[in-house]
C-alpha positions as CSV (number, residue, x, y, z in Angstrom):
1,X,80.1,79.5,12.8
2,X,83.2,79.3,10.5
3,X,84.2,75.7,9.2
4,X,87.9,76.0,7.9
5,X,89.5,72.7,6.3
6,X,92.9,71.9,5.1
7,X,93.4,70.8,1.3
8,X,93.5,67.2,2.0
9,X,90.0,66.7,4.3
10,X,88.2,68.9,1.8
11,X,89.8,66.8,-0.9
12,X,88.7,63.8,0.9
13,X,85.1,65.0,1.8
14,X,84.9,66.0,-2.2
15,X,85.9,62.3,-3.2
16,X,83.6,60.4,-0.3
17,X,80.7,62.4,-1.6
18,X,81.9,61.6,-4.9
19,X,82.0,58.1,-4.0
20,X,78.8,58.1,-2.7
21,X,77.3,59.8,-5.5
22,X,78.8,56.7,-7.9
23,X,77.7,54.2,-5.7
24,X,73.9,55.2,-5.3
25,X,74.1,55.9,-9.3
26,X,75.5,52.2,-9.7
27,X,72.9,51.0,-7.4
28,X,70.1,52.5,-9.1
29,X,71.7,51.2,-12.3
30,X,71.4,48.0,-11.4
31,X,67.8,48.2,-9.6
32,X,66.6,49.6,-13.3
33,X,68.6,47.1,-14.9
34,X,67.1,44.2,-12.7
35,X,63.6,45.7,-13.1
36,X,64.3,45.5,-16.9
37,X,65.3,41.9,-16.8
38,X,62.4,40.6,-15.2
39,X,59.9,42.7,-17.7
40,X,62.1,41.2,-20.4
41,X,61.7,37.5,-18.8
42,X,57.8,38.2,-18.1
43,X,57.7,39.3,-21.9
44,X,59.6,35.8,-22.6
45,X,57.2,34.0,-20.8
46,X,54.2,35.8,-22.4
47,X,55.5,35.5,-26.1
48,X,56.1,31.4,-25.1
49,X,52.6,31.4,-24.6
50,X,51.4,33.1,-27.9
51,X,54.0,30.3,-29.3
52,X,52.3,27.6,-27.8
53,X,48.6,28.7,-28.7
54,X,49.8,29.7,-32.2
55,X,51.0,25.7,-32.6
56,X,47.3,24.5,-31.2
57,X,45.8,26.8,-33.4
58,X,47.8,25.8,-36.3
59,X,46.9,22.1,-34.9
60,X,43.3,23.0,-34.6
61,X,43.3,24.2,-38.1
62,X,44.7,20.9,-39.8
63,X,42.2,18.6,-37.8
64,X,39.5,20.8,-39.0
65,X,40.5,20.1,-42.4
66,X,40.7,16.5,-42.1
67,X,37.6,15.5,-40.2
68,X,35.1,18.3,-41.3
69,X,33.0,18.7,-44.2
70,X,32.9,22.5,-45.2
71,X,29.3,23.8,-45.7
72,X,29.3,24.5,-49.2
73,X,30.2,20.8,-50.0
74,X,28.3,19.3,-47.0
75,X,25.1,21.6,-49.0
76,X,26.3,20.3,-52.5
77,X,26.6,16.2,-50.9
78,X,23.1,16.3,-49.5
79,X,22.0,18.1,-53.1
80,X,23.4,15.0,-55.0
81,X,21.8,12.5,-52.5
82,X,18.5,14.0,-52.7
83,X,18.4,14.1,-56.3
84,X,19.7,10.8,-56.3
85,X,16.7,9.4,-54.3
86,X,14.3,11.4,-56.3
87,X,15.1,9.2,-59.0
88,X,14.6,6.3,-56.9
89,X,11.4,7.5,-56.0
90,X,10.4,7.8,-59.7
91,X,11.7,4.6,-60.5
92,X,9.5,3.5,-57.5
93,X,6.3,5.0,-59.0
94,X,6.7,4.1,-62.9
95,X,7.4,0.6,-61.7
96,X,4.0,0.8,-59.2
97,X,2.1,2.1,-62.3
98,X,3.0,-0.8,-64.6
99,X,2.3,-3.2,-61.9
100,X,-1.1,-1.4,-61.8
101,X,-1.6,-1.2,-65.5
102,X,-1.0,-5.1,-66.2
103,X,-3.7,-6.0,-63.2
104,X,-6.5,-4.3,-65.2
């Protein structure tokens, strides 16, 4: 089986395949390209979240300054009332003994 061409159809068959070639290399261009893209927009969304729990946390973090006692001065509060109502309670007791010292 002998195939002869003239220059022009083997010209032409070297410039469809050619063609071809381009195209399917543009095509898979642009699938990679539009795989990319929507990686890239899933990474957007992804970093939008972080952004938003970064701002609650930051959020979080300033209420918890504001309306909570840390334990160290929550400890050191409770130190100062205690010893504060010790000396009631001796003031209590001396004044009890005097009372009980005049009645005799």
């Amino acid at each position: 089986m002998k195939i002869s061409l003239e220059l022009w159809q083997a010209l032409s068959l070297v410039l469809a395949l050619l063609g071809t070639l381009v195209g399917l290399v543009k095509w898979g261009i642009s699938q990679i390209k539009a795989s990319i893209d929507q990686r890239m927009a899933g990474f957007e969304k992804a970093a939008e979240g972080w952004r938003k729990q970064e701002l609650d946390l930051l959020g979080l973090r300033a209420e918890l300054a504001r309306e909570y006692v840390r334990r160290d001065d929550h400890i050191r509060s409770q130190t100062v009332i205690e010893a504060k109502l010790d000396a009631i309670n001796s003031e209590i007791k001396s004044i009890q003994i005097q009372g009980a010292r005049r009645e005799h």
